[in-house]
Backbone as CSV, one residue per row, in Angstrom:
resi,resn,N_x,N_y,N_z,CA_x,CA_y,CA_z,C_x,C_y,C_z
1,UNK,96.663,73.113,109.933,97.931,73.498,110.556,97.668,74.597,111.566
2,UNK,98.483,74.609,112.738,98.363,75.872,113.756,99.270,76.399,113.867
3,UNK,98.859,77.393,114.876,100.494,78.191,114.773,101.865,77.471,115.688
4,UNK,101.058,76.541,116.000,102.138,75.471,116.837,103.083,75.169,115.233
5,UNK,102.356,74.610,114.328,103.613,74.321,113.315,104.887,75.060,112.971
6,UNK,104.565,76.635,112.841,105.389,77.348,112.930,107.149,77.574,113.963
7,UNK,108.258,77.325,112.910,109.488,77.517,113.189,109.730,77.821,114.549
8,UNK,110.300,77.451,116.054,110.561,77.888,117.120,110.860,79.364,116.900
9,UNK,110.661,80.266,117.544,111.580,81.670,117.338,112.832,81.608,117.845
10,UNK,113.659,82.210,117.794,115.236,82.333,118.348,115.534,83.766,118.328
11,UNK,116.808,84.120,119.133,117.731,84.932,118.872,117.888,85.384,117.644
12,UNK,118.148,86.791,117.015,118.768,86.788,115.878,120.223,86.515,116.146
13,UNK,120.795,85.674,114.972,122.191,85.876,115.369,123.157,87.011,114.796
14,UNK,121.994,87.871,114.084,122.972,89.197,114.248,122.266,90.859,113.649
15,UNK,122.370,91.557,114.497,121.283,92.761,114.304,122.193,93.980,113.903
16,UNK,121.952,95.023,113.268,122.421,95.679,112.531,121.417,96.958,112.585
17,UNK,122.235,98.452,113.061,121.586,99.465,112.872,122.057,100.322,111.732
18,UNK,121.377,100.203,110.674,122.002,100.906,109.260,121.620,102.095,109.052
19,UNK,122.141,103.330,108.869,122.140,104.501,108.770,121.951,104.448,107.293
20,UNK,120.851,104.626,106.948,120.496,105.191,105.310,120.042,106.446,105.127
21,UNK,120.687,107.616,106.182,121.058,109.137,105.349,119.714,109.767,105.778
22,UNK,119.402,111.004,105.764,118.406,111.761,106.386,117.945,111.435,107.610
23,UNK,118.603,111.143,108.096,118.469,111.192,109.876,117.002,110.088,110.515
24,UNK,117.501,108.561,109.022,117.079,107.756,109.176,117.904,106.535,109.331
25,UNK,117.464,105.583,111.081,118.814,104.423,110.908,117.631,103.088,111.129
26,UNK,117.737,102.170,110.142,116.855,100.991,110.182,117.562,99.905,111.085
27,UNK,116.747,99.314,111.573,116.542,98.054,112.282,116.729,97.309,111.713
28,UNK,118.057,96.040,111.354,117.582,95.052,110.557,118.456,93.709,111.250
29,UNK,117.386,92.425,111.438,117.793,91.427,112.037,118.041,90.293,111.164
30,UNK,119.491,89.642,111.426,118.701,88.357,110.957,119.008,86.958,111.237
31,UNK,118.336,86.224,111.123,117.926,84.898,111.663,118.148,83.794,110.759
32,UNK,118.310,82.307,111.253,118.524,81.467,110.549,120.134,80.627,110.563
33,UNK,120.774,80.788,109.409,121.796,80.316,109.332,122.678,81.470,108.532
34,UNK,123.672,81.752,109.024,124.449,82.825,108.193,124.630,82.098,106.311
35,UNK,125.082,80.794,106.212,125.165,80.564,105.114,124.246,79.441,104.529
36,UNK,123.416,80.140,104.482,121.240,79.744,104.514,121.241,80.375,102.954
37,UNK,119.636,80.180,102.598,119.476,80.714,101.820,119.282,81.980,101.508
38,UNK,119.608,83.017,101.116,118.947,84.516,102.022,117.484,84.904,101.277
39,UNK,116.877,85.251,102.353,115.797,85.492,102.263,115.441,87.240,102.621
40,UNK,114.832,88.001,102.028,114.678,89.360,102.488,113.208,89.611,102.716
41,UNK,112.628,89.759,104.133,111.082,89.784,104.134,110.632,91.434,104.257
42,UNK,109.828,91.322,103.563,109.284,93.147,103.697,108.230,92.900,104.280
43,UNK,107.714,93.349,105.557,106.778,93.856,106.109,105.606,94.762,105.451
44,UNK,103.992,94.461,105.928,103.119,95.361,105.400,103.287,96.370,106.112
45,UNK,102.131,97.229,106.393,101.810,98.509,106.591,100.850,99.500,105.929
46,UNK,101.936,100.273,105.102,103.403,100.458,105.387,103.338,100.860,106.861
47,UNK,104.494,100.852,107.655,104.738,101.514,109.194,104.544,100.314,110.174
48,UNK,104.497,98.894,109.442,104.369,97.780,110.662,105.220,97.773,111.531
49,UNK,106.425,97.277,110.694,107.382,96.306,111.220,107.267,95.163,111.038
50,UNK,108.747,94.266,111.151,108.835,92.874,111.319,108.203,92.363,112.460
51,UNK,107.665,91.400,112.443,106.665,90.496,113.528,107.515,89.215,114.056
52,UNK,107.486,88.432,114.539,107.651,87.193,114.451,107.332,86.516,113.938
53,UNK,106.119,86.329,113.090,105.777,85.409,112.692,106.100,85.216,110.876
54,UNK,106.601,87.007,110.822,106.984,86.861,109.640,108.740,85.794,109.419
55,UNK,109.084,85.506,110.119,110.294,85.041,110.241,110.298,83.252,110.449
56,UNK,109.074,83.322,111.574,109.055,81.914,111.788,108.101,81.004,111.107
57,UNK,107.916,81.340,109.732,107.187,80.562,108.553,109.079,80.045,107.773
58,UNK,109.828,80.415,108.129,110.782,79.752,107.258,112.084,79.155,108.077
59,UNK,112.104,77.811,107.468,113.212,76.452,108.341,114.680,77.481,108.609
60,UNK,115.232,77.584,110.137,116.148,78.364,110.274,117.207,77.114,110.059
61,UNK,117.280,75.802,109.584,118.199,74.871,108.946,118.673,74.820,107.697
62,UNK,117.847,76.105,107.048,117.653,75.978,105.104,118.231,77.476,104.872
63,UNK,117.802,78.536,105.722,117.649,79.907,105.210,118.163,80.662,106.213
64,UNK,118.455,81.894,105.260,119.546,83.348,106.211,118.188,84.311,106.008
65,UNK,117.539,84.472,106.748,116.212,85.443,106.877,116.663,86.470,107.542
66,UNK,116.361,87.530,106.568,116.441,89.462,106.887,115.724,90.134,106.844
67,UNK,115.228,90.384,108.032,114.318,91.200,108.199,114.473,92.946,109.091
68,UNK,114.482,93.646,107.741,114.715,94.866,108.134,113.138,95.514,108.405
69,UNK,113.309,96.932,109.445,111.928,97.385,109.373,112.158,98.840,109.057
70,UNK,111.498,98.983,108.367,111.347,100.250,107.030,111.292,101.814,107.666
71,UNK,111.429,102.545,107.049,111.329,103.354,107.405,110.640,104.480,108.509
72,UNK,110.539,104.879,109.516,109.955,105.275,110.501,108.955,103.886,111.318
73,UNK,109.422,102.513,110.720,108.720,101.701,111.190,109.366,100.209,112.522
74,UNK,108.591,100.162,112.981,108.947,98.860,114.141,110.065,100.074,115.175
75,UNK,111.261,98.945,115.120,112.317,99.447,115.721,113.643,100.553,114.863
76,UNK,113.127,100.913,114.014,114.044,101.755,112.914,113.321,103.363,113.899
77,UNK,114.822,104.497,113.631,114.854,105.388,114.458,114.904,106.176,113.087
78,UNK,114.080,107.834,113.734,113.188,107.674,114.421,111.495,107.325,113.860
79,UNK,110.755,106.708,114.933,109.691,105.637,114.926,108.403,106.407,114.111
80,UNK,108.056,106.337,113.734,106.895,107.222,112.914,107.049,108.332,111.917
81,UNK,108.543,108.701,111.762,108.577,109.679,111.247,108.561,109.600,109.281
82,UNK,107.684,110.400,108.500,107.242,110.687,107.274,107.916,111.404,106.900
83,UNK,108.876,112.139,107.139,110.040,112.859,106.737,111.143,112.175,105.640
84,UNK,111.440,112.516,104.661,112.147,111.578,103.602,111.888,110.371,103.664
85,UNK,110.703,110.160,103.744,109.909,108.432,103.966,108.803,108.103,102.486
86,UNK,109.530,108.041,101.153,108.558,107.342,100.575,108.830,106.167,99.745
87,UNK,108.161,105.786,98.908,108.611,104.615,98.344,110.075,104.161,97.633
88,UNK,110.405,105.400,96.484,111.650,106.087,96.388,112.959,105.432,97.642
89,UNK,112.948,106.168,98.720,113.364,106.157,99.978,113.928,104.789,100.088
90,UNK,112.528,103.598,100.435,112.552,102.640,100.421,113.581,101.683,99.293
91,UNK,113.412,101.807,98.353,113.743,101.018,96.957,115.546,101.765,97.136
92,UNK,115.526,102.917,97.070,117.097,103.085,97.645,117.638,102.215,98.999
93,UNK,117.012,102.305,100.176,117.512,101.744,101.231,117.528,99.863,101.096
94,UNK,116.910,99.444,99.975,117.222,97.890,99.483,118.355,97.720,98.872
95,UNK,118.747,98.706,98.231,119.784,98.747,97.315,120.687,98.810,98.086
96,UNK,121.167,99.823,99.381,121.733,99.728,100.197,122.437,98.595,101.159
97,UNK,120.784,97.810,101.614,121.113,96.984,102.701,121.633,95.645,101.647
98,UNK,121.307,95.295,100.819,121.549,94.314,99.916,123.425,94.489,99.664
99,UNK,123.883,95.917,99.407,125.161,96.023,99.409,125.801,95.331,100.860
100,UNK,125.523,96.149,101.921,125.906,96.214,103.173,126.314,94.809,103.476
101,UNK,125.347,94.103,103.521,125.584,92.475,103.649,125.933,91.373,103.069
102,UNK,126.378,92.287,101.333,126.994,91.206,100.600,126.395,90.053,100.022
103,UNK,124.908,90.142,99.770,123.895,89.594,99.192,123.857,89.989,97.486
104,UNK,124.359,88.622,96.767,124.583,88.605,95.273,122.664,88.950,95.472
105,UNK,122.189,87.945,95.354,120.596,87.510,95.180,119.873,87.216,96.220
106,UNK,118.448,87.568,96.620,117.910,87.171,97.357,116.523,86.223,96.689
107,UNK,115.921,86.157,97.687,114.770,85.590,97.731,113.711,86.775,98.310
108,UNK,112.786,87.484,97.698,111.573,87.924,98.181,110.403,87.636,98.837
109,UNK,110.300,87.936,99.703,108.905,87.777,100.674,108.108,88.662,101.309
110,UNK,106.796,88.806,100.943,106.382,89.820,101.353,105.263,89.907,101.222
111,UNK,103.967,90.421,102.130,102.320,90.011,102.547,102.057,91.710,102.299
112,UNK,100.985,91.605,101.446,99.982,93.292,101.851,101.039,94.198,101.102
113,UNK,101.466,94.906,101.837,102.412,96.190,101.675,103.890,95.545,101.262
114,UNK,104.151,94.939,102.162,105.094,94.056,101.656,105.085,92.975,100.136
115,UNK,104.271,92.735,99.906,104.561,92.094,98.579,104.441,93.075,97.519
116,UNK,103.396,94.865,97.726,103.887,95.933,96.766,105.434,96.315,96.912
117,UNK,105.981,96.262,97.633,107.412,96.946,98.126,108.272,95.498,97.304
118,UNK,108.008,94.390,97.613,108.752,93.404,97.020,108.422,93.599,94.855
119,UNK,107.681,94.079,94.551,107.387,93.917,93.497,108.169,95.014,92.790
120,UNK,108.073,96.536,93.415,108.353,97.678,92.847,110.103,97.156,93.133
121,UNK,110.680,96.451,94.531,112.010,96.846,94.108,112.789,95.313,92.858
122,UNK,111.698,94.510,92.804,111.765,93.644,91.837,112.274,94.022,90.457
123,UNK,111.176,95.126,90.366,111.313,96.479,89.151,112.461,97.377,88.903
124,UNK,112.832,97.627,90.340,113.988,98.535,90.470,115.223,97.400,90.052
125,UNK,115.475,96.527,90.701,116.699,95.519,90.763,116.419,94.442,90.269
126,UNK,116.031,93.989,88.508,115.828,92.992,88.069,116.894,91.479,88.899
127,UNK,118.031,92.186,88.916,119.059,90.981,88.613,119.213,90.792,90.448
128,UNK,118.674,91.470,91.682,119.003,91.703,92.618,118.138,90.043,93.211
129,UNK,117.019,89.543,92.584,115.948,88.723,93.290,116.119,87.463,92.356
130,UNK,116.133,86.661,92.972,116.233,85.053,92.944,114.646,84.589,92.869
131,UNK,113.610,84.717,93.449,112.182,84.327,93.786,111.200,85.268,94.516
132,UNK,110.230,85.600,93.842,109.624,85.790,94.826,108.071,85.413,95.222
133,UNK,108.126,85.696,96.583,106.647,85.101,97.468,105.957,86.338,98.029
134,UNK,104.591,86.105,97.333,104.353,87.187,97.584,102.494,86.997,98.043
135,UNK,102.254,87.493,99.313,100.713,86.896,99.888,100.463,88.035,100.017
136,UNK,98.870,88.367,99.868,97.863,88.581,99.813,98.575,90.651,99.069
137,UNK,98.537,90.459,98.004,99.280,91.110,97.349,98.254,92.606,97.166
138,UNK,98.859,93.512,97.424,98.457,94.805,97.079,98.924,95.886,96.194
139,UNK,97.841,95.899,95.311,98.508,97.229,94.193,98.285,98.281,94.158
140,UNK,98.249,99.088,95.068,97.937,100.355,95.440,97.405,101.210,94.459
141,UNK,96.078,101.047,93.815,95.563,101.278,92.908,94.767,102.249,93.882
142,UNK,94.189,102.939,93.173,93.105,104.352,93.932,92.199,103.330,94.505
143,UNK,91.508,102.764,93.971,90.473,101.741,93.955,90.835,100.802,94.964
144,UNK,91.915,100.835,95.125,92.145,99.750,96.296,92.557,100.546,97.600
145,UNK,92.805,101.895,97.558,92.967,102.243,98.723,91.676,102.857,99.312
146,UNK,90.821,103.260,98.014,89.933,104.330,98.838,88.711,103.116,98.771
147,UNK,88.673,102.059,98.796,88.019,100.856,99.329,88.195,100.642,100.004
148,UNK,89.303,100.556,100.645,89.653,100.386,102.067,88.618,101.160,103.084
149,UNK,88.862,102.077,102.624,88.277,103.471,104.101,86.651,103.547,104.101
150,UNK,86.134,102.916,102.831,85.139,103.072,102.560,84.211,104.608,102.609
151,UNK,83.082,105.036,103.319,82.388,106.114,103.174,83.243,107.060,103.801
152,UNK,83.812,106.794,105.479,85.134,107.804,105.428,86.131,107.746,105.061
153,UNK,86.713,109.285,104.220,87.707,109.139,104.039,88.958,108.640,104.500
154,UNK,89.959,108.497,103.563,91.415,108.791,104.308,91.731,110.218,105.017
155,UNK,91.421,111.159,104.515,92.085,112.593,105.113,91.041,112.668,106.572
156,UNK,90.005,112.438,105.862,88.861,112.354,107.709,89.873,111.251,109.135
157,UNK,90.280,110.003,108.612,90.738,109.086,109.489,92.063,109.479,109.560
158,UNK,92.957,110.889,108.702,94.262,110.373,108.915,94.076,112.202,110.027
159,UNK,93.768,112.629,109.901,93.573,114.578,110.488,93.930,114.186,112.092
160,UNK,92.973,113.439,112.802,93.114,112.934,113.917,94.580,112.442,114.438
161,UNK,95.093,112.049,113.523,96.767,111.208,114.342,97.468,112.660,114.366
162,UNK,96.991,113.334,114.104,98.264,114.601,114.617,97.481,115.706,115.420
163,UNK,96.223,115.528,115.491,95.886,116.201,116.773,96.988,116.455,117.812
164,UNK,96.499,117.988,118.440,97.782,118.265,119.222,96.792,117.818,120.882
165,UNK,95.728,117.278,120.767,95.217,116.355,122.240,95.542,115.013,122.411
166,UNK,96.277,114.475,122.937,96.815,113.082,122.856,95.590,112.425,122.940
167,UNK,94.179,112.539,123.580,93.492,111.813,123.613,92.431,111.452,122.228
168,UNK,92.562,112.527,121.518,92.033,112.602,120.102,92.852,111.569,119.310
169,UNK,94.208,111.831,119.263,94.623,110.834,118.581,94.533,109.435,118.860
170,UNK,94.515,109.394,120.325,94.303,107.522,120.371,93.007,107.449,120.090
171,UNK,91.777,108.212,120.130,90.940,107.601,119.774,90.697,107.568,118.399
172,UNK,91.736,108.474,117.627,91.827,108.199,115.772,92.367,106.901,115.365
173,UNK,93.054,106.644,116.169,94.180,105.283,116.389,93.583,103.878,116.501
174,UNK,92.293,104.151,117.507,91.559,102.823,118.013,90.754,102.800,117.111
175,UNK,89.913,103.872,116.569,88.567,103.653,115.430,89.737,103.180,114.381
176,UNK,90.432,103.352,113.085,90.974,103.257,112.604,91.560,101.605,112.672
177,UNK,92.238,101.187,114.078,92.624,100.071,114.332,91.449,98.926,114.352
178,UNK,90.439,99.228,115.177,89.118,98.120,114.931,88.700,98.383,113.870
179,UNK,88.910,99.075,112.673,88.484,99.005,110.933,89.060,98.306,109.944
180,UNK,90.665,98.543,110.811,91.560,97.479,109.987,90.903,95.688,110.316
181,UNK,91.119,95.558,111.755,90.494,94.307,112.325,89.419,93.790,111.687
182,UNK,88.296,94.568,111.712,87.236,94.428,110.734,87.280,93.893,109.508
183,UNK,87.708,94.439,108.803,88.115,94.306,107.214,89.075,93.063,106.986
184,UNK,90.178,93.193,108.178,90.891,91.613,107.943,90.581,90.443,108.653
185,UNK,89.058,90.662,109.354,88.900,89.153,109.685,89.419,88.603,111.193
186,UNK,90.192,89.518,111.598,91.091,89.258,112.948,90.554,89.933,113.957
187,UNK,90.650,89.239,115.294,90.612,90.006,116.353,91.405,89.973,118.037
188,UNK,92.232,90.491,117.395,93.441,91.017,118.602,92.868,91.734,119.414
189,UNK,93.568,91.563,120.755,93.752,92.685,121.659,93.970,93.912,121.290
190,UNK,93.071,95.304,122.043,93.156,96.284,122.056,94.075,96.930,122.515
191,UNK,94.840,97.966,121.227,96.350,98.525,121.920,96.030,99.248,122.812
192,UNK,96.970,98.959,123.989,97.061,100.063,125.523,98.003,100.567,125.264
193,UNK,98.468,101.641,126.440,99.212,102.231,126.405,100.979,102.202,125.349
194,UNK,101.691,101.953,125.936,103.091,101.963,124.303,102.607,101.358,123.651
195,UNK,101.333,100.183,123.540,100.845,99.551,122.385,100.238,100.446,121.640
196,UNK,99.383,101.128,122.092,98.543,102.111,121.338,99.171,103.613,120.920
197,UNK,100.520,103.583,121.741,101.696,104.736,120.998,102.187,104.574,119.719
198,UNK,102.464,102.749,119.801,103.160,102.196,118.964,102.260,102.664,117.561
199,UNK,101.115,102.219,117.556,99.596,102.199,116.715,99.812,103.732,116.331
200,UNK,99.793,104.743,116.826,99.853,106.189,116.395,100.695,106.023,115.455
201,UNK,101.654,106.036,115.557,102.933,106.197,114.800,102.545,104.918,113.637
202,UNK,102.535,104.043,113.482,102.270,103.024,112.897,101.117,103.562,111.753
203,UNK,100.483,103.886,112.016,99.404,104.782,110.907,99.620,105.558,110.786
204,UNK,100.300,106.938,111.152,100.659,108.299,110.890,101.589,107.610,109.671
205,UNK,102.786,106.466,109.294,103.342,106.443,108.337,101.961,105.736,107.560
206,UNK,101.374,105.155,107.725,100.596,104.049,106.674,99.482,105.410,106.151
207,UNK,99.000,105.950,106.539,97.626,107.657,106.257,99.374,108.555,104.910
208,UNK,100.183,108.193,105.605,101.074,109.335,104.840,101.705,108.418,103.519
209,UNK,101.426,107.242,103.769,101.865,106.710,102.096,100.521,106.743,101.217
210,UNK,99.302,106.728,101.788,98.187,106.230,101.182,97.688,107.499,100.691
211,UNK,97.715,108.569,101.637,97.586,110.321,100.339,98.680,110.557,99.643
212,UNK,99.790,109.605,99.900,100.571,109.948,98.485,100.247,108.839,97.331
213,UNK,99.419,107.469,97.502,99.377,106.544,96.633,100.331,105.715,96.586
214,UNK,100.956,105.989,97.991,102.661,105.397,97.884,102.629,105.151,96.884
215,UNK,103.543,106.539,95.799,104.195,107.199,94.797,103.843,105.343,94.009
216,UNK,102.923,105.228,93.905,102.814,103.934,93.120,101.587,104.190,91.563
217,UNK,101.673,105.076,90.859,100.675,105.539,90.364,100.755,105.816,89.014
218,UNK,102.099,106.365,88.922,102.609,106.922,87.330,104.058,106.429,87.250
219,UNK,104.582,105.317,86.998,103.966,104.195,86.264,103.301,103.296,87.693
220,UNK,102.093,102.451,87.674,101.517,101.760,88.204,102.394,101.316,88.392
221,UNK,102.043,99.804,90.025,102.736,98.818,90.195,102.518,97.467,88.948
222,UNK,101.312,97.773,88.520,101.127,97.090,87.487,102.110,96.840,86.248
223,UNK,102.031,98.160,85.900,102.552,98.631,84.782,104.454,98.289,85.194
224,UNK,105.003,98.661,86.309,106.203,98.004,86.600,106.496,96.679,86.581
225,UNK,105.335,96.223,86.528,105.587,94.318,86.347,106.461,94.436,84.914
226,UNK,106.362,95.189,83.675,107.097,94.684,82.547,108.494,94.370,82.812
227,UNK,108.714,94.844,83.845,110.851,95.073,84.217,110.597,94.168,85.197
228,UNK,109.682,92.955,85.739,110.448,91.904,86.678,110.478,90.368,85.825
229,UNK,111.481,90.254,86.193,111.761,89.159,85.201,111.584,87.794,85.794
230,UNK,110.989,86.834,84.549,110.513,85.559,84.836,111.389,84.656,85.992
231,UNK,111.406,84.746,87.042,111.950,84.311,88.018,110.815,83.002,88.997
232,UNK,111.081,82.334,89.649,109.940,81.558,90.069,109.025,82.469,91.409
233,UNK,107.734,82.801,90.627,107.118,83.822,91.408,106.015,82.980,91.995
234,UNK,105.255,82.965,93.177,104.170,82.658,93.915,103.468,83.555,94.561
235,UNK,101.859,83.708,93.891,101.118,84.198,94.657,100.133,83.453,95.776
236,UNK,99.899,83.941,96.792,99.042,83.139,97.987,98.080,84.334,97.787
237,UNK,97.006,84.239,97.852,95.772,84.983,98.540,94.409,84.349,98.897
238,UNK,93.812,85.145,99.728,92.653,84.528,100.078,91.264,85.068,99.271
239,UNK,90.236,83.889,99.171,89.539,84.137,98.299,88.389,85.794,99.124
240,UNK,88.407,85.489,100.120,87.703,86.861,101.290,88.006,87.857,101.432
241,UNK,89.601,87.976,101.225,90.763,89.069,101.481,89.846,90.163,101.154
242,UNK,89.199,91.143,101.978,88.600,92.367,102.104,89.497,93.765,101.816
243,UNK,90.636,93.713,102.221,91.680,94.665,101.875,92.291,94.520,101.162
244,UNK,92.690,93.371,100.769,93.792,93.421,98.725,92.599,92.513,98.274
245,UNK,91.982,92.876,97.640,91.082,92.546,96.993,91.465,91.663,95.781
246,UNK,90.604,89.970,96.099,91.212,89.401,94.831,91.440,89.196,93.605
247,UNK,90.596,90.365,93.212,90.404,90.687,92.051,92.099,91.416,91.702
248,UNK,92.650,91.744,92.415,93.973,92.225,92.221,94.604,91.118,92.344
249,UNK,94.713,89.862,92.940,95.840,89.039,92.525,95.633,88.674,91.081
250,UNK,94.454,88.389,90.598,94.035,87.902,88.981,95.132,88.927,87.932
251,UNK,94.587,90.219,88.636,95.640,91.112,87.697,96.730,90.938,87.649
252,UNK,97.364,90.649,89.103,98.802,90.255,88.643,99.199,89.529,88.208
253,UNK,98.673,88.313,88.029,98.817,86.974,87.547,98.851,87.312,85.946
254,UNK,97.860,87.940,85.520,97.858,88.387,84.392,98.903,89.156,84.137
255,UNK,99.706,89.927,84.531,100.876,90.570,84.432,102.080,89.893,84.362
256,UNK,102.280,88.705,85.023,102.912,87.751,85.527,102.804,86.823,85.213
257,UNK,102.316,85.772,83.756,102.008,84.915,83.062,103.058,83.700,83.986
258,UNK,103.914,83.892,84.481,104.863,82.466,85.058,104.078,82.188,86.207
259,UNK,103.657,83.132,86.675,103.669,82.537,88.127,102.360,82.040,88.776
260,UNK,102.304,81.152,89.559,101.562,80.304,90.287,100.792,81.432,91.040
261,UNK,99.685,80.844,90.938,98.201,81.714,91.937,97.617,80.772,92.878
262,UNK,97.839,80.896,94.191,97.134,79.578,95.006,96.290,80.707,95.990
263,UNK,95.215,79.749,95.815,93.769,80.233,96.744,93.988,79.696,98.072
264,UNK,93.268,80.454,98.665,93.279,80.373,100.502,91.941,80.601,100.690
265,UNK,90.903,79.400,101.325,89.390,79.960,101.562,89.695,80.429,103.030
266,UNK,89.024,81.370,103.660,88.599,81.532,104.663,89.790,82.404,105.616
267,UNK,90.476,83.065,104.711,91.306,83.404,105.836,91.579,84.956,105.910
268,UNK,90.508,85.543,105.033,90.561,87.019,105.148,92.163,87.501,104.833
269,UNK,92.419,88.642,105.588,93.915,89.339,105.682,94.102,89.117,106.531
270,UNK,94.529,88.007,107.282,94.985,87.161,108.376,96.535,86.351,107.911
271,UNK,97.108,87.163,108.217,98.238,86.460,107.836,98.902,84.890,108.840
272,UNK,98.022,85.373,110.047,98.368,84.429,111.167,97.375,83.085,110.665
273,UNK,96.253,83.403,109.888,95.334,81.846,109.635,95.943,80.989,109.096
274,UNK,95.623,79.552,110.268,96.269,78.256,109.647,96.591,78.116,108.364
275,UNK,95.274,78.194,107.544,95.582,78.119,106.225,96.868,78.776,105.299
276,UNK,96.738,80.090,105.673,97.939,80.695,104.783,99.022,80.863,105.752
277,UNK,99.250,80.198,107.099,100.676,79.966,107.124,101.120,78.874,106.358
278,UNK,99.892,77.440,106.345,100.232,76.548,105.797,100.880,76.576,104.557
279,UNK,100.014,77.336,103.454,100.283,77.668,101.804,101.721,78.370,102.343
280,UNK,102.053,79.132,102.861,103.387,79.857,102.679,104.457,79.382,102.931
281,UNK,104.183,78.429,104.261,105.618,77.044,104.205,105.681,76.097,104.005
282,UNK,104.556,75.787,102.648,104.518,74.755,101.719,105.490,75.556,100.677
283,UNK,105.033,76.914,100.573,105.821,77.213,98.870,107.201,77.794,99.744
284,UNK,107.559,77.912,100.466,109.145,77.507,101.217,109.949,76.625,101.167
285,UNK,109.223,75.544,101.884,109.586,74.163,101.615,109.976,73.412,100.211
286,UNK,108.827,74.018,99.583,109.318,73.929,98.111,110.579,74.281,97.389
287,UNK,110.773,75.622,97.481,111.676,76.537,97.134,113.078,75.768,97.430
288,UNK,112.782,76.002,99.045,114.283,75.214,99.638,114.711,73.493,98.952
289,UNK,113.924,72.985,98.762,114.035,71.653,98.266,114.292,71.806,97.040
290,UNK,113.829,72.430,96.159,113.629,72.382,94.945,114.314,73.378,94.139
291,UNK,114.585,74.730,94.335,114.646,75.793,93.756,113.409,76.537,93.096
292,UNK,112.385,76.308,93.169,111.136,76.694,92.511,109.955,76.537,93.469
293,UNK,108.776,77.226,92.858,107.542,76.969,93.811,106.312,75.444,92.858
294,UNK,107.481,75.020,91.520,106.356,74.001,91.318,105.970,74.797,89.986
295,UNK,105.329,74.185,89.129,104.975,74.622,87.550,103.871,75.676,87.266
296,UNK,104.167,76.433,86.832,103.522,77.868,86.720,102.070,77.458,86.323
297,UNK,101.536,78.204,86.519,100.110,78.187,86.641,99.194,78.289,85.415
């Protein structure tokens, strides 16, 4: 499959600037069909944003897709800022937007950072989630973050984004950015200029959840699996995945006795590879047809 398979993009047909209090207002779009299935996608990071492509893995004939972008992240004001920005934060502002729009139940979706954020508010709001999908899954375990950075630290790679020389920081920004690339297998274009602004800010939040463990630690995300309830859950990961390491989907699975574990060879943390767009709007397709992702694993 290519990325030609993937959903046309469109218009949202309706965007929404939500003020969730501390002089934070999120971005949230959404797409599809107003009386679709609703779908709520969380973005990785943390500090991405919604993409396109997170949107156009699902039939805008079947589903009401919402995609908000998180805190100091994408188009949510203002853009980088770590100020009343933590996980906490987050798991309140679901609770929120879920009111706002009049969403009994959703559907969960969510890659990397996004499928920890889908899990913890899983935890928070048993009765709030209908399904969830969750690729290349991260449990913000010590072990999984300070693997990431490998021999340098986090505090070495994060000191640089607030340099008061603008040119220090983009070049904390670019080493940092070709490490991520590295590690996931991908290789994009080099951010320029507002691209590479964008990138500052974009890691100044992702360096500021990761020295806190995004507050994921006491109780683990693990350990929060006991409060999500048997709902039809799907994991996607890849067997390469260098940054959520697959040894962490096993765990969750193990945490998660219902739910389905499907392998992806070759596609690193590439969320864009044929392969795992394919797996992800297969277990869509499913969902929408069926109500389920298919018999637990």
């Amino acid at each position: 499959m290519s990325a030609n398979a993937l959903f046309p993009d469109a218009a949202p047909w309706a965007t929404h600037a939500l003020d969730v209090g501390d002089g934070h207002v999120l971005q949230v779009l959404e797409f599809g069909r107003p009386d679709g299935i609703p779908a709520l996608v969380l973005h990785g990071g943390p500090g991405s944003g919604c993409s396109p492509l997170l949107r156009r893995v699902f039939d805008p004939a079947r589903w009401r897709v919402i995609c908000p972008d998180q805190r100091g992240a994408g188009s949510s004001l203002p853009r980088g800022c770590t100020a009343h920005n933590t996980t906490a934060d987050l798991l309140a502002d679901l609770r929120r937007l879920r009111e706002f729009l009049a969403v009994d139940r959703w559907v969960v979706a969510g890659g990397s950072w996004g499928a920890t954020l889908a899990l913890a508010h899983v935890a928070d709001q048993p009765s709030a989630v209908a399904a969830l999908l969750l690729r290349a899954s991260f449990l913000a375990r010590r072990e999984d973050i300070d693997g990431f950075f490998g021999p340098l630290s986090l505090d070495d790679r994060a000191t640089g984004l607030d340099h008061a020389e603008p040119a220090e920081r983009e070049r904390t920004a670019l080493a940092w950015w070709r490490h991520e690339q590295m590690r996931a297998g991908t290789a994009g274009a080099e951010p320029q200029g507002d691209a590479l602004a964008a990138q500052i800010d974009r890691l100044r939040v992702q360096a500021h959840y990761l020295r806190h463990g995004c507050w994921l630690q006491s109780p683990s995300l693990l350990e929060r699996c006991e409060a999500v309830p048997r709902v039809p859950t799907q994991l996607i990961h890849a067997r390469d995945d260098r940054i959520c390491p697959p040894e962490g989907a096993q765990a969750l699975q193990r945490r998660l006795p219902h739910a389905r574990l499907r392998w992806v060879d070759d596609a690193g943390h590439d969320a864009g590879h044929p392969a795992m767009i394919a797996a992800v709007m297969t277990a869509l397709a499913s969902y929408a047809e069926h109500g389920h992702f298919g018999e637990a694993a």
